[in-house]
Each structure stands twice: as structure tokens, then as C-alpha cells.
C-alpha positions in Angstrom: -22.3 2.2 38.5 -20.7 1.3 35.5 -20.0 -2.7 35.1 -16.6 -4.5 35.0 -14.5 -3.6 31.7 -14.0 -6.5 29.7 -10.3 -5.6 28.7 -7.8 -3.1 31.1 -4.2 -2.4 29.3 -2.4 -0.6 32.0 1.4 0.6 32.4 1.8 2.0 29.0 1.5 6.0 27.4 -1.7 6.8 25.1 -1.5 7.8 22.0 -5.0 8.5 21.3 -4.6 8.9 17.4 -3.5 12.9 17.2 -1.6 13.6 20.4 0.3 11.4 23.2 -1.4 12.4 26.3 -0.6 11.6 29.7 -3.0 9.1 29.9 -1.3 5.6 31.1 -4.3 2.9 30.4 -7.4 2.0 29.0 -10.4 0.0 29.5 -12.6 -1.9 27.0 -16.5 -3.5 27.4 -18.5 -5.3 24.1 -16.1 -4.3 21.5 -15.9 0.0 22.7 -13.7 2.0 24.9 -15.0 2.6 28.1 -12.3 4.3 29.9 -9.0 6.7 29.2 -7.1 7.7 32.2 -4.3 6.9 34.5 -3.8 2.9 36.1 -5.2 3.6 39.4 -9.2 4.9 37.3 -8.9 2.1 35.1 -8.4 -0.4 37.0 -11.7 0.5 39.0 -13.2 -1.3 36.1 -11.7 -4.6 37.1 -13.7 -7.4 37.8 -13.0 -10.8 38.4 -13.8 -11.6 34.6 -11.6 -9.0 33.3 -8.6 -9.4 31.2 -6.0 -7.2 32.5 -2.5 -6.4 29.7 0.5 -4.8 31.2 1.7 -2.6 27.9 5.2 -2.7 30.1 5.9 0.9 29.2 5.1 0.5 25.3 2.8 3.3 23.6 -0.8 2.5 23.4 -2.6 3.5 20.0 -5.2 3.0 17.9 -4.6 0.2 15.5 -2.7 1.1 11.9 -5.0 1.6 9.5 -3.5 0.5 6.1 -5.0 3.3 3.5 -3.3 1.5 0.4 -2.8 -2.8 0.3 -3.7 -5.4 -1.4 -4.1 -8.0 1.4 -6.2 -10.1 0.0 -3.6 -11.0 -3.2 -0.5 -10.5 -0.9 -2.1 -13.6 1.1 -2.2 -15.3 -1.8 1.2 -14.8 -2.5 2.4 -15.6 0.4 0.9 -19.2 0.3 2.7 -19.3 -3.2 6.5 -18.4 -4.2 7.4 -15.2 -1.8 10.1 -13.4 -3.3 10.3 -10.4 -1.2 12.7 -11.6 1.1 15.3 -12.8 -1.1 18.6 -10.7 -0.1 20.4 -11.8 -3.5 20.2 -13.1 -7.0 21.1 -16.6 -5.9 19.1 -16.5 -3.0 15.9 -15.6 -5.4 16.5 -18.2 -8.2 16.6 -20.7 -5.4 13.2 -20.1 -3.9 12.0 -20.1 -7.4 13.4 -23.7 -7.6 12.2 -24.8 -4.2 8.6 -23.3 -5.0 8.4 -25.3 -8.8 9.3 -28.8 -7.0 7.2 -28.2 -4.8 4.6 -28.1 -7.0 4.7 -30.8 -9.6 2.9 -29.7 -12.9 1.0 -26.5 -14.1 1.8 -22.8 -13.8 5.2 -21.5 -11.7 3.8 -18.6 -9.9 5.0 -16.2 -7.2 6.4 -12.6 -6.9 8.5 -10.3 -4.9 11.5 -9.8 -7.2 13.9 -7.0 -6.5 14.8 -4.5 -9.6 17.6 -3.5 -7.6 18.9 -7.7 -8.0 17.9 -7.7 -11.0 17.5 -4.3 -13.1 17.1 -6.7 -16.3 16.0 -10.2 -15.4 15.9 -12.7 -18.8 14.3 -15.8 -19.4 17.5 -17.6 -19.7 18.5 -17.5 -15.7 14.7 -19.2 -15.2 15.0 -21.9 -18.0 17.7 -23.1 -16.2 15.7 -24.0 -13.4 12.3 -24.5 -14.7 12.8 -25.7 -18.5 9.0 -27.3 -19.2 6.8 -25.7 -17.6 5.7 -21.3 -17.7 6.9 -19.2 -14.9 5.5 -16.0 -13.9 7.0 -13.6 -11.4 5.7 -10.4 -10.3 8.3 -7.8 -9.2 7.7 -6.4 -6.3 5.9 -3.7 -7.7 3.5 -5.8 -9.8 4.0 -3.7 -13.0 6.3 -6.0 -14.4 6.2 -9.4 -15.1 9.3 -12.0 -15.4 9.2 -15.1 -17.3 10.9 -17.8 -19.0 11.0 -19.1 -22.8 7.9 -21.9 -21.9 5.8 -18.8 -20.8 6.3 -16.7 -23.7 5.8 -19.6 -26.4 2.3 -20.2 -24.9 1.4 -17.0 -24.7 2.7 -16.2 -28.6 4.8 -13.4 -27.4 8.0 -13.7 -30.0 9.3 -10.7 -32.0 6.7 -10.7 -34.5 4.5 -9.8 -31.5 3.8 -5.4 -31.7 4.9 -3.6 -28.4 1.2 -2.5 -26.9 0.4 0.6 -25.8 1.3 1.5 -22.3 3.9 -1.4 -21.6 6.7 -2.7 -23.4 8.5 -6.0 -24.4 12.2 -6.0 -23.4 14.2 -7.7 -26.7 18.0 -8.4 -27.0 20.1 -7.7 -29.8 18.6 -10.0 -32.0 14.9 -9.0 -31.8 14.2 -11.5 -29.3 12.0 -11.3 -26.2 14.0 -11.7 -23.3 11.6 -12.8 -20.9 11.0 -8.8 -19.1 7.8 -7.7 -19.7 6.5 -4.0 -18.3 2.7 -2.9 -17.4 0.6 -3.8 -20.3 3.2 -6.1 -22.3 2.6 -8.2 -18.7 -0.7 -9.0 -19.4 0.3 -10.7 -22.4 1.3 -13.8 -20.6 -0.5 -12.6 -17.6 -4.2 -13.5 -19.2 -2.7 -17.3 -19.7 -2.0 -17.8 -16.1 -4.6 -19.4 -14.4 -6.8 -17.2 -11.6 -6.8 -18.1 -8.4 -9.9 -19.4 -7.4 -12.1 -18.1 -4.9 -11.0 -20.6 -2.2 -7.8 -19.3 -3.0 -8.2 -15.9 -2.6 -10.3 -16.4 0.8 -7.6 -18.4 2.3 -4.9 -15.3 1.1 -7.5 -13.3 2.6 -7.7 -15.1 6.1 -4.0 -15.5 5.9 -3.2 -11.6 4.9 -5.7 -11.0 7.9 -3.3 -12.6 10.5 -0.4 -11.5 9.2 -1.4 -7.6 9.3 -2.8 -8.1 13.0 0.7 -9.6 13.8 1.9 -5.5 13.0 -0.7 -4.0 15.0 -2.8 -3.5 11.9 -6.7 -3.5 12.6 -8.3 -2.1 9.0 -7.6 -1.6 5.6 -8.3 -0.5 2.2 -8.5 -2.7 -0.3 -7.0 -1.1 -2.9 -8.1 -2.7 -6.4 -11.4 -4.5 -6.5 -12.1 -5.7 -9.9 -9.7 -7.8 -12.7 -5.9 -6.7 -12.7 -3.1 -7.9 -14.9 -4.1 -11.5 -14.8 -5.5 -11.7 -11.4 -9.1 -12.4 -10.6 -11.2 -10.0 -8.6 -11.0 -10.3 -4.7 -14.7 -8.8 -4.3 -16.1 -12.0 -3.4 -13.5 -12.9 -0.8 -14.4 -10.4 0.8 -18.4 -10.9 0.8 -17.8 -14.6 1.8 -15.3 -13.7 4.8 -17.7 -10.9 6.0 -20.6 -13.1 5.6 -19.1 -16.2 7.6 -17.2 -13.9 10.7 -14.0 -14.6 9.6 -12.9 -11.3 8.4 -12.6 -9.3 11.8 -10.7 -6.6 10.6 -12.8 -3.5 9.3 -12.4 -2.9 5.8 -13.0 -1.2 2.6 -12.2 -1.3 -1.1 -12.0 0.6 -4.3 -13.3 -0.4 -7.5 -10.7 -1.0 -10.6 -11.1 1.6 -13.0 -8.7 -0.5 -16.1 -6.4 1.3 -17.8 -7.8 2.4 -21.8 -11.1 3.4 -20.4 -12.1 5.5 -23.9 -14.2 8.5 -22.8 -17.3 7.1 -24.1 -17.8 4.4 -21.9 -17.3 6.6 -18.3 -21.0 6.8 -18.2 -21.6 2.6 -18.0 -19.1 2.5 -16.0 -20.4 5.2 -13.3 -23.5 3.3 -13.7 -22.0 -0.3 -13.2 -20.2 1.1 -9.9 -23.0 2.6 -8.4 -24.9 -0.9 -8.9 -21.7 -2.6 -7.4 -21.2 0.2 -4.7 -25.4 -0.7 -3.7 -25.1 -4.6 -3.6 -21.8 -4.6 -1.9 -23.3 -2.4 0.9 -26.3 -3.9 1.7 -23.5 -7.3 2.4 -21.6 -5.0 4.9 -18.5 -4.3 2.7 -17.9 -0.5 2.1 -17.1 -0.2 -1.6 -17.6 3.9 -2.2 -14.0 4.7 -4.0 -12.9 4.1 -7.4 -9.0 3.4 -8.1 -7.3 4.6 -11.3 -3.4 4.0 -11.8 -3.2 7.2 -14.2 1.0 6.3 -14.9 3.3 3.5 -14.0 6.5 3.3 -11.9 10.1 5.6 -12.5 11.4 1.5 -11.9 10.0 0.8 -15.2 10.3 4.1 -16.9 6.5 4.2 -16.6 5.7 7.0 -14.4 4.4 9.9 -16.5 7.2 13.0 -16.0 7.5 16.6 -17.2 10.8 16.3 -18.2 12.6 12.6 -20.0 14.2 9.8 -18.1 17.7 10.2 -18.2 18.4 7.4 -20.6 16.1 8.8 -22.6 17.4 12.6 -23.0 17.8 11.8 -27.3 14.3 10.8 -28.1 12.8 12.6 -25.3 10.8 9.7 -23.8 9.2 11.0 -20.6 6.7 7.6 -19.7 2.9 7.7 -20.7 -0.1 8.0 -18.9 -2.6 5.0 -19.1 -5.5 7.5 -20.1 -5.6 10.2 -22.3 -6.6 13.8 -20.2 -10.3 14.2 -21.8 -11.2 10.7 -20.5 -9.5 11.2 -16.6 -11.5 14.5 -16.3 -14.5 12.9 -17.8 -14.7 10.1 -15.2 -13.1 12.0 -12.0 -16.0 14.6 -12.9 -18.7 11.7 -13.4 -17.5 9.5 -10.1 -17.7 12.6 -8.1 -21.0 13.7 -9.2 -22.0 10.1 -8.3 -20.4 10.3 -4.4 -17.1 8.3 -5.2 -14.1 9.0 -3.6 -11.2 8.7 -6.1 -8.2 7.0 -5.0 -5.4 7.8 -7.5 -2.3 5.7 -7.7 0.4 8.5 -9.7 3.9 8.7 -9.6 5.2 10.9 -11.7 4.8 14.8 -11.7 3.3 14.9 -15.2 0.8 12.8 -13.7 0.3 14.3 -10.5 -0.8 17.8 -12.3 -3.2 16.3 -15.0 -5.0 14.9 -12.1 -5.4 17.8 -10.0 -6.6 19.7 -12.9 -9.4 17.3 -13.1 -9.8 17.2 -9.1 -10.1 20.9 -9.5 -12.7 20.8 -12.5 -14.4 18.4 -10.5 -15.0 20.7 -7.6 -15.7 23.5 -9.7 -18.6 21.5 -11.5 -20.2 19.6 -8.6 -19.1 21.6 -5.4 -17.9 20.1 -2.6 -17.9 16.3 -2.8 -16.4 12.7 -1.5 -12.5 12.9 0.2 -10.5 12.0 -3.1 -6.7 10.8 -2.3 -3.6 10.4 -4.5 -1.1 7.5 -3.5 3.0 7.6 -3.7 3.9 10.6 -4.9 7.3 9.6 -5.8 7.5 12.6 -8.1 5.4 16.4 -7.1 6.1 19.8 -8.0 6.2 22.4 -5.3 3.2 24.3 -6.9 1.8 20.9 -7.5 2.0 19.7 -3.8 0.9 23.0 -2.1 -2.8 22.7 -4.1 -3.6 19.4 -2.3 -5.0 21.2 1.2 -7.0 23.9 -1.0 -8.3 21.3 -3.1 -9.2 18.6 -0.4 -7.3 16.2 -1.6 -5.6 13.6 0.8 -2.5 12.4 0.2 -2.0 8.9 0.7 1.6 8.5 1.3 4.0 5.0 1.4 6.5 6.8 3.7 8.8 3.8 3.2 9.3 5.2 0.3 10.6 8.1 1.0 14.5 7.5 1.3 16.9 7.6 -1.4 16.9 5.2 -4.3 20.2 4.6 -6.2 18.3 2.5 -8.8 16.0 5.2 -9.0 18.7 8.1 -9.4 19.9 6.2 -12.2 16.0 6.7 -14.0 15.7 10.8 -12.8 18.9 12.6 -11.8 19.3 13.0 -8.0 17.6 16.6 -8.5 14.8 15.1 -9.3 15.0 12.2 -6.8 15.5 14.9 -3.7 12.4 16.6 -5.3 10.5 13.0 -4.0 8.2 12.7 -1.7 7.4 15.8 -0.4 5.1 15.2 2.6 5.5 18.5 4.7 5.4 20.4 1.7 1.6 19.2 1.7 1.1 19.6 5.4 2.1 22.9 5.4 -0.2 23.3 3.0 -3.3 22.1 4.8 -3.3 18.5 3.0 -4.2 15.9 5.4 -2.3 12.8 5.3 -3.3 9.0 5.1 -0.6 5.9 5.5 -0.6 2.6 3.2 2.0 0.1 3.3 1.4 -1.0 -1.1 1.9 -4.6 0.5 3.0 -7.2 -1.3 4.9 -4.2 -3.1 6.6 -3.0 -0.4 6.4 -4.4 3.7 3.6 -4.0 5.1 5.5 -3.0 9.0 4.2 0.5 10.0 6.8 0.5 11.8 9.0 0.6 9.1 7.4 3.2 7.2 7.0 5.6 10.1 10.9 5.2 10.6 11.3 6.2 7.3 8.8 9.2 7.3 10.5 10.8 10.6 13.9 10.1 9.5 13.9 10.3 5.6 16.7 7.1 5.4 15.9 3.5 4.8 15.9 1.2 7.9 18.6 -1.1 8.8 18.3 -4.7 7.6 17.1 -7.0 9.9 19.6 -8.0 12.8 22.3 -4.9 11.5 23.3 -2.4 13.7 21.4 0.5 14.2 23.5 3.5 13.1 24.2 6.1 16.0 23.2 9.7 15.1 25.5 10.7 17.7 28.4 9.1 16.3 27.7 11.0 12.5 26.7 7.2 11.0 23.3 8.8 9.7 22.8 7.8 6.1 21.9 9.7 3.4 19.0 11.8 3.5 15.7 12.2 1.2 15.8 15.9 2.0 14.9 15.3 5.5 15.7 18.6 6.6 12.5 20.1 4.8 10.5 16.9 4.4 10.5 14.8 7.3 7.4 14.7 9.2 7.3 14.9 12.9 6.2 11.6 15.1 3.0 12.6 15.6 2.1 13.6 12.3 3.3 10.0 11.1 1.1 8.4 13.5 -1.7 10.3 13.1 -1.2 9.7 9.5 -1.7 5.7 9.9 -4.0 5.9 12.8 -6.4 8.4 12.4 -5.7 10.0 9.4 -6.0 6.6 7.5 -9.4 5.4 9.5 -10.6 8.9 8.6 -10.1 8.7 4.7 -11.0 4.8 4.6 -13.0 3.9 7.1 -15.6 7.2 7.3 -14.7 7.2 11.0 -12.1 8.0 13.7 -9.2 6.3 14.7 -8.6 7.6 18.4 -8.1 5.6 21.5 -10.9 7.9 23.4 -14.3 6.8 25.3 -17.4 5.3 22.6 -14.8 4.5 19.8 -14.6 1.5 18.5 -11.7 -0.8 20.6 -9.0 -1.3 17.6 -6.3 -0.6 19.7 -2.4 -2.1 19.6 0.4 -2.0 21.8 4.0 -1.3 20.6 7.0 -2.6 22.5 8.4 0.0 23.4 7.7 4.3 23.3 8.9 5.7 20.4 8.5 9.2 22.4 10.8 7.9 24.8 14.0 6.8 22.2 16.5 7.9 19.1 14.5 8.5 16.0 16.7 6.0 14.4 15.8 3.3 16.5 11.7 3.5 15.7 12.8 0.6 13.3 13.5 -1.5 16.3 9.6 -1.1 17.6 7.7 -4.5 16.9 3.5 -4.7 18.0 3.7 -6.7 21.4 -0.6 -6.7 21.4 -3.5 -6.1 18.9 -6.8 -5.7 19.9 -9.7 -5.6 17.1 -13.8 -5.2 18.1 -12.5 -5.4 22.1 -10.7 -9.0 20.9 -7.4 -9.9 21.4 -6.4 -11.3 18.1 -2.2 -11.3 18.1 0.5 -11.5 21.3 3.7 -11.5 20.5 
């Protein structure tokens, strides 16, 4: 006879990570599922030790699995100046001011800044507020940097300085930098700032760690490992947090491949990963991918396109890729010889095609190898986005997103913009899908993003109305009529489909797994499409341990 459960969840609906079964309750013993079935057979497991969670009718699944983040740096950032939340210019210039007096000397740091607030910030608006000492603001989608006059004069960034390759210095009129720095032009001033040190980036860690379990998320991906644009690398957070307990959640992480990699130095670098990929193992952190970010973002007119950005339709200007094509098919060959999976951040359809050529040479060289994924997608050709099944390639989607972007129609052309995205287009195709939030660039709420990937339209702000479909209030659509995914297929996507790709094991809610489970507030299967926004994580279980209760 089988002993009491530690754990019964009863009064809910199962979804055991690729279909919602009929299944009502669960039980868990030392950190595994023990039983699926209906209230009345799992509570046979109850003893007088056992824990018992009414789910109150929500749906019962395996914890998110977050396939793209960068926890341990969005911790960070949330212990320093969040800007992510900031609804308005003045709203964001005063949480700037706050976060410098509240900190009286050094370094102004922080990030979170919308391009949609501010499509040309200048250093003017933040020497108003900090005249004497160098700010540094990330946007939110840490390609660009924003900073004031002090920043740039101790960095030497003036108009004598040459515009690098891959990034650009914003001037004005009179040669001047204004204080808007993109992708590599970043790291001018970015190299000054000082790292956070490693107590830092454990307590981000720790503090990303709650935060995610507060959304029902149970594991992640770590999704650059290694020195990036000024910030230190998060390796050794991770060893320390895994060494001492603290880091419950399961977890992975990809090794930073730095853009200008020059085709002669792939092989060191193969070898220097597959000496990090060995000593990272044998401390019990999972370290087998290797992330490239082959373009930039359409925000920044950095994403590598087939055809120019709009404003750019005289001198042709169609963004850049941050290595040439001999050096991306020499180290996606290389890295899949050696086992890696490659996780690929492109967003722009230029970009999208030179790397499946290389996926495809890969495969053709070395056979059947490691699951390698592409990330965002803003931008795919239809021919483009039909070769991911046949090619095994996963695609590792931010479905939040995929709604439309006014800013971004400004860059592309709506054409192009409806052309974004195109997630059944893969499907239908035999791609499998994985789900990453991008947090701190975008929120990290699954909900959110599976809101967005069902209905194709950006989520009410917090505390507005939800729109009636009924009553023909339905937003504008991201082509949802032939590239919305079902509910299912977005769960799946950040359940099992992400534990799958990032993990090297499933994500279901069925008897032996591994007890990373979370409850929802409610059934998504059981209201309006448009109010999955509405769904918060009521319980999250990690190991068998109840770690968040709302």
C-alpha cells in the first residue's frame, strides 16, 4: 500500500502539459507526482501529515517554463532603478530622480525605458535631474543605452568619437552626441559603468527567483552567460546559488557568443565552451547551448531585413548583422559538431534566412544533432518559417510580442508588420514551439503572453476594462485569423514545450515527473479568450514545495 501523499491539490482541471484532461486533482510524495485522477482517488493518499490545496476550480499545470530570460540581471535591476512600469515621460524621469537620491554618489543606473515615451531620449531631459554624476539607462530592450552629458564626457564619447560598427551614436544638428546610444555605440559608456558584483548578482538572482515563482514559473533558461554590454557574467551566481540550496528553481543557461567573433577564432572558442560546458556540469548547472544575437531590434533599426527601413528607402539602409555569413556557418557548424544547442536571438527576416542556411549546412555536415532554437521572430518569410519543422529547429517565441506595434509600423510598413510573428505558420509546419518571456525586456507574466498568442492583441492595462468580443470592442489584430495559436498549443508551448527544449525533460503533470506544478485562478478553458489576461498564479509548487500563495 502506497504511503500518505505529501501534497493533494484537489477541486481544480488538469492540464497535464499537452491536453486538459478530465482529471480534477493530484497528489505529490518527496518532490514527484504520485497520483493523477479525480478528488475522491486522490484523496485516498491523505494522511494526517498531508497538505491538502483546494485549486477552487482554477487549472492545474505544470509550472511555466521560461525558454528565454535573463532572471538573474532582471533581479538585479529590479533592486536598482525599474523603469518598466513607468506609464509616461514624467512618470519615468521621476523614478530616475527618486533612484539618484537615493543613492548618494557613483554611477546612476537602472533600465526599463519605453521607445514608445520616448522614440529619441537626449541627455538634456537627464542633466536636469542628475547634473554631476553619469547615468545609464537601459531601454527595455537592452540594445540601447540612455545617458546624460556627465556619462558621455567620462566615457570620451563627443563628435570626434567614429560611429562603430554594428551600433550608432545618435547626434543633433550640430554634430553633437545627444546622449542615445544603439547596440555597440552602448558599450562605449557601458564598459565605464561599474559591474555588479557577485553578491549583487546573487541577491538579483534570489530576488528574480521569487518573483518568477510569484507567476507560476518553476525553470528557466538563462539566456546569456558570459560578458554583455557592460554587464558582468551571471555564471557564478548561479554555481554559488546551486551550491548553497537557494536556487530551487531548475535551470539552465547559454553561453555568450559576443558579437565580431572573426572566423578564425570559432575553433578556441568551441574549445573554451566545451571546457566551461564540463566544469559547469560536474557543479549541477546545465550549460549545453550557446547564444548568438545574429541582428539587433526593428526599435533601433538594427534587425537585419531583406528589404530597407522605411526611413531609410534613399540610401537603402536595411540594419546589419553582428557577424559576417562565413563566420555564423563556421561556428553553428563547429558548436553542433561539438553537441551544442544553438539558441539564436534574430529578428529580422534577413537574419532569419542566413541562419537557417547555416542550421541547414549544419545538418547536412554532422547529421542529426542537439535541438537548436531561434528566439522573436518579429520578422519571417513564409518559405522561411515553413523550413523550421523539416529542419528541427524550435522556435522560441515571446508571444507578447505578437500584437501590433504602432512604433514599429512606423520602422517597416504595416505589410511588413502583419507579416510578424508567424507562429502557426511554423506549427503547421511541424516546428515545435518553446515560450520565453525576454524579461526585464518585456513582463515576464505568462499569462500575459499566452493572452497575446491566443488572441493576437495586446492586453489591457492593468485595472482597464476588459474589452467585450461580443460588443465588437476587439482591438486590432496581428493577423490573428491565420496566426493565432490555439490554448493548448500556447500552453504546451510554456509548459512542456519549453521544459523539453531547456530542461532535456518533460513538463507534464503525470505520475514519476518531477512535482513543478502551479495553480491558476481561474480556468482559462472555462472563459472569453480576452479575459486570459485576467488569470493571476493563485499556487506554485517547485521539487513537491510550496514556494508562493497568493
Amino acid at each position: 500500500m502506497m504511503e500518505s501523499a505529501d501534497l493533494v491539490i484537489v477541486n481544480g482541471r488538469v492540464f497535464d502539459g499537452t491536453i486538459r484532461t478530465e482529471s480534477t486533482a493530484v497528489a505529490t510524495a518527496d518532490g514527484r507526482i504520485v497520483r493523477v485522477g479525480t478528488d475522491a482517488r486522490v484523496q485516498e493518499l491523505a494522511g494526517l501529515e498531508t497538505r491538502i490545496i483546494d485549486a477552487d476550480g482554477g487549472l492545474i499545470h505544470p509550472g511555466f517554463v521560461d525558454a528565454h530570460v535573463h532572471a538573474a540581471f532582471a533581479g538585479v535591476e529590479r533592486l536598482s532603478i525599474d523603469l518598466t512600469q513607468a506609464l509616461s515621460v514624467s512618470e519615468t524621469l521621476e523614478l530616475v530622480r527618486v533612484g539618484a537620491e537615493a543613492s548618494e554618489t557613483g554611477w546612476v543606473t537602472g533600465g526599463g525605458w519605453s521607445h514608445e515615451l520616448f522614440p529619441m531620449p537626449t541627455r538634456h531631459d537627464l542633466d536636469a535631474i542628475v547634473p554631476d554624476r553619469p547615468v545609464a539607462l537601459s531601454d527595455a530592450g537592452h540594445h540601447t543605452l540612455w545617458v546624460n552629458s556627465k556619462a558621455l564626457e567620462l566615457a570620451g564619447v563627443d563628435r570626434t568619437t567614429p560611429q562603430p560598427h554594428n551600433g550608432h551614436i545618435h547626434l543633433d544638428e550640430q554634430g553633437d552626441p545627444i546622449g542615445y546610444l544603439n547596440e555597440t555605440a552602448a558599450e562605449l559608456v557601458g564598459r565605464m559603468i561599474p559591474r555588479s558584483t557577485d553578491d549583487e548578482i546573487y541577491a538579483g538572482l534570489l530576488n528574480a527567483q521569487e518573483y518568477l515563482w510569484s507567476l507560476g514559473v518553476t525553470g528557466w533558461h538563462e539566456a546569456i552567460l558570459g560578458e554583455y554590454n557592460g554587464k558582468a557574467d551571471c555564471t557564478a551566481g548561479y554555481l554559488r546559488a546551486i551550491a548553497e540550496g537557494t536556487l530551487k528553481s531548475d535551470t539552465s543557461g547559454a553561453l555568450w557568443i559576443a558579437p565580431g567573433l572573426q572566423r578564425e577564432e570559432v575553433p578556441a572558442l568551441v574549445a573554451r565552451f566545451v571546457e566551461l560546458r564540463e566544469r559547469n556540469a560536474v557543479a549541477g548547472f546545465s550549460t549545453s547551448t550557446a547564444k548568438a544575437m545574429i541582428d539587433g531590434v526593428p526599435h533601433g533599426e538594427t534587425a537585419a531585413l531583406l528589404e530597407p527601413y522605411c526611413n531609410h528607402s534613399g540610401d537603402g539602409f536595411s540594419g546589419e548583422m553582428h557577424f559576417d555569413e562565413e563566420t555564423i556557418r563556421d561556428f553553428v557548424a563547429q558548436l553542433d559538431a561539438a553537441g551544442f544547442a544553438l539558441h539564436l536571438h534574430i529578428m529580422g527576416d534577413r537574419g532569419i534566412r542566413v541562419a537557417l542556411d547555416a542550421i541547414e549546412a549544419a545538418r547536412a555536415a554532422n547529421g542529426a544533432g542537439p535541438r537548436h532554437h531561434i528566439a522573436h521572430l518579429s520578422m519571417v518569410q513564409t518559405e522561411d518559417a515553413q523550413r523550421f519543422g523539416p529542419l528541427g529547429i524550435t522556435a522560441n517565441i515571446q508571444g507578447l510580442w505578437a500584437a501590433p506595434d504602432p512604433f514599429v509600423v512606423s520602422l517597416i510598413g504595416e505589410e511588413r508588420m502583419q507579416q510578424g510573428y508567424p507562429f502557426r505558420t511554423m506549427v503547421d509546419g511541424g516546428a515545435d514551439l518553446a515560450m520565453g518571456s525576454d524579461w526585464p525586456v518585456s513582463p515576464a507574466d505568462p499569462w500575459l503572453a499566452i493572452h497575446v498568442t491566443v488572441n493576437r492583441w495586446a492586453p489591457p492595462p492593468p485595472g482597464a476594462k476588459v474589452p467585450s468580443l461580443s460588443a465588437g470592442a476587439q482591438p486590432p489584430t496581428l493577423d490573428a485569423e491565420h496566426q493565432a495559436l490555439t490554448l493548448v498549443q500556447a500552453l504546451t508551448a510554456y509548459t512542456n514545450g519549453s521544459t523539453e527544449l531547456v530542461l532535456g525533460r518533460p513538463g507534464r503533470v503525470r505520475l514519476g515527473e518531477r512535482a513543478d506544478i502551479a495553480i491558476a485562478t481561474g480556468d482559462p478553458f472555462e472563459m472569453p479568450g480576452e479575459a486570459i489576461a485576467s488569470l493571476q498564479t493563485a499556487v506554485t509548487i517547485v521539487g513537491g514545495e510550496v514556494v508562493f500563495e497568493r
